[in-house]
C-alpha positions in Angstrom: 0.0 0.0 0.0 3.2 1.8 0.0 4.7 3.2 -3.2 7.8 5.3 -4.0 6.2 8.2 -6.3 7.9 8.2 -9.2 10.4 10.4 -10.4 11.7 11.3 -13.9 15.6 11.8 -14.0 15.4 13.6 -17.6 15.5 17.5 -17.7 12.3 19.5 -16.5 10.9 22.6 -18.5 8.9 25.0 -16.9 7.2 28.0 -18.5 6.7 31.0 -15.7 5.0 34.3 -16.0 6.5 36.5 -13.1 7.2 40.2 -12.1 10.2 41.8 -12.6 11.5 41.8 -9.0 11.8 38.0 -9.4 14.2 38.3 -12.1 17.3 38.3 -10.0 16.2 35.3 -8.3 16.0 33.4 -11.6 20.0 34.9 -13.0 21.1 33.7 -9.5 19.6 30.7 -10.0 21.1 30.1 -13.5 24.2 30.9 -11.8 24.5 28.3 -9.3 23.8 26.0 -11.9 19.8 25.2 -10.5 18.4 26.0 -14.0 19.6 25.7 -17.4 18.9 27.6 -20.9 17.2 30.6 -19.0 15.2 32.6 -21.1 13.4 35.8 -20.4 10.8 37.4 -22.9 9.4 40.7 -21.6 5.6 40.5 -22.6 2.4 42.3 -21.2 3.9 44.1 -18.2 5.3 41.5 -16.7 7.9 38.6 -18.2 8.4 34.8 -19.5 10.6 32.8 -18.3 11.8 29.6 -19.8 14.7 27.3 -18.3 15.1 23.8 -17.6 15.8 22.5 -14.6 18.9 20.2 -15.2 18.5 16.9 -12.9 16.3 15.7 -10.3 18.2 16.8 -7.0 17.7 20.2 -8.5 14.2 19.6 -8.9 13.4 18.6 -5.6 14.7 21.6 -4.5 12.8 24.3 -6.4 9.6 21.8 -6.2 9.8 22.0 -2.5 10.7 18.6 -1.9 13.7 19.4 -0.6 12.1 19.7 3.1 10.7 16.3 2.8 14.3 15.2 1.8 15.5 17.1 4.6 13.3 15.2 7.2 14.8 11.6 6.1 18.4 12.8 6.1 18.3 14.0 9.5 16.2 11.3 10.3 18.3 8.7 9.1 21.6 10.5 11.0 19.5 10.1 14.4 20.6 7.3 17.0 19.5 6.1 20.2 22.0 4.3 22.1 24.7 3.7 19.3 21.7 2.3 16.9 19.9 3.9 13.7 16.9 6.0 15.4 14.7 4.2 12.9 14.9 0.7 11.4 13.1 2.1 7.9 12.5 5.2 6.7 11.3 7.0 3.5 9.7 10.0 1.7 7.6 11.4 -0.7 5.6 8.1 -0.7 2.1 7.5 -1.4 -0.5 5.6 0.9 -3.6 4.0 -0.9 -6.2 2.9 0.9 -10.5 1.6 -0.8 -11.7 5.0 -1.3 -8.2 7.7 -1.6 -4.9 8.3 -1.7 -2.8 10.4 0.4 1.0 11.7 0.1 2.9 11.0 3.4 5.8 13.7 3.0 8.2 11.2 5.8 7.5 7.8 7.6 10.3 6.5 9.6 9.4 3.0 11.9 10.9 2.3 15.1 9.8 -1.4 15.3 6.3 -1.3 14.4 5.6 2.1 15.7 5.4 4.8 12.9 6.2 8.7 13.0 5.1 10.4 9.9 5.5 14.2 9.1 3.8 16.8 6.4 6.6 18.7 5.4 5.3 22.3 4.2 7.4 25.0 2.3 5.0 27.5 1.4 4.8 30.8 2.7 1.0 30.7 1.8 -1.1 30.3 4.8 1.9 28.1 7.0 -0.9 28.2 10.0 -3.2 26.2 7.8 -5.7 24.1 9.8 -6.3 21.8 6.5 -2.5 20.9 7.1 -3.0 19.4 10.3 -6.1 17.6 9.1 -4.0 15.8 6.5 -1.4 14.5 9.0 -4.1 13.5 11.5 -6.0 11.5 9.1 -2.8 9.7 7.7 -2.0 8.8 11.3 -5.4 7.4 11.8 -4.8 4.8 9.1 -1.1 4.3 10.3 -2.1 3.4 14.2 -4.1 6.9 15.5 -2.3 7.5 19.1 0.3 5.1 18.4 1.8 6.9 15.5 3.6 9.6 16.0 2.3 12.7 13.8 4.9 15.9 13.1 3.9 19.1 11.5 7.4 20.4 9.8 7.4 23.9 8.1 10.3 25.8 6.4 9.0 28.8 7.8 9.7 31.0 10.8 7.3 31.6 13.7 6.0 35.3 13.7 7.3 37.7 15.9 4.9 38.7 18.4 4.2 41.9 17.4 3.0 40.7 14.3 -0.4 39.8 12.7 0.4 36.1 12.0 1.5 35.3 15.6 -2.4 35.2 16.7 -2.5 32.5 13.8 0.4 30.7 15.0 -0.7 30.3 18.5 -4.1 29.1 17.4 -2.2 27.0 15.1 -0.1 25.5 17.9 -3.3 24.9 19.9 -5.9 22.6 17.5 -2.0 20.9 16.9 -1.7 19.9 20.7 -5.4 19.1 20.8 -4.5 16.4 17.2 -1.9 15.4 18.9 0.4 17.2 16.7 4.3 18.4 16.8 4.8 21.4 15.5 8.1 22.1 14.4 9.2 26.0 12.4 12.6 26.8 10.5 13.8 28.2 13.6 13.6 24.8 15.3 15.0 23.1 11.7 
């Protein structure tokens, strides 16, 4: 019920319509090698971008992915007590079951005893209750209070001052009340 999504190691070409403060990004970018045969047509205001992104590693990043990948390689440099933290872990995979199927970001097992995380990288809405929904219900299928359930997000918790950090610490709450670790890029 467990499959590796599959990934195509051939080049990526992606088409973008962006503003011009993104621009700089994007040469950067071409720079360090992260996209290939850059291309920018100025049209309607605003610009066209084409590049390729050269290999998969490189996709992973720009898609996101990269946090999930970050996950299992910390997770898989954990011990406890001279031994591997986990016996098996993975990510990126996909869990069927009769009626859906759900994307499981990272599962690592400790015996039979699963911790799974959803790994977010948007800056869209990090304090999403949806998000925690997802997690809660994959956990469900995967054991309910026996598994383990993490909430990882490249993003950094507001300042207090600011107008997110009421969303955060309502956020943090209907987490603890799922049964839900929270963890921010500060804590990364």
């Amino acid at each position: 019920w467990l499959g590796q999504e599959a990934y195509s190691d051939r080049p990526w070409r992606k088409v973008w319509t962006l503003d011009d403060c993104h621009l700089p990004l994007l040469e950067r970018l071409a720079e360090l090698g992260m996209l290939s045969d850059l291309r920018l047509q100025r049209a309607n205001g605003g610009c066209v971008v084409h590049a390729a992104v050269p290999d998969l590693t490189h996709r992973e990043f720009l898609t996101g992915h990269w946090l999930e990948y970050y996950a299992y390689t910390v997770a898989c440099s954990l011990e406890h007590e001279g031994s591997p933290l986990f016996d098996s872990a993975a990510h990126s995979l996909r869990m069927q079951s009769s009626d859906s199927e759900r994307e499981i970001d990272f599962i690592g097992l400790r015996g039979s005893i699963p911790l799974i995380a959803s790994c977010k990288t948007s800056a869209r809405e990090p304090w999403n209750k949806s998000a925690l929904d997802e997690v809660v219900t994959v956990g469900k299928n995967l054991g309910d209070n026996y598994c383990t359930k993490l909430y990882i997000t490249s993003q950094s918790a507001p300042h207090p001052a600011e107008h997110a950090y009421a969303a955060l610490l309502q956020f943090r709450e209907q987490a603890h009340n799922a049964k839900v670790v929270v963890v921010t890029g500060d804590e990364l």
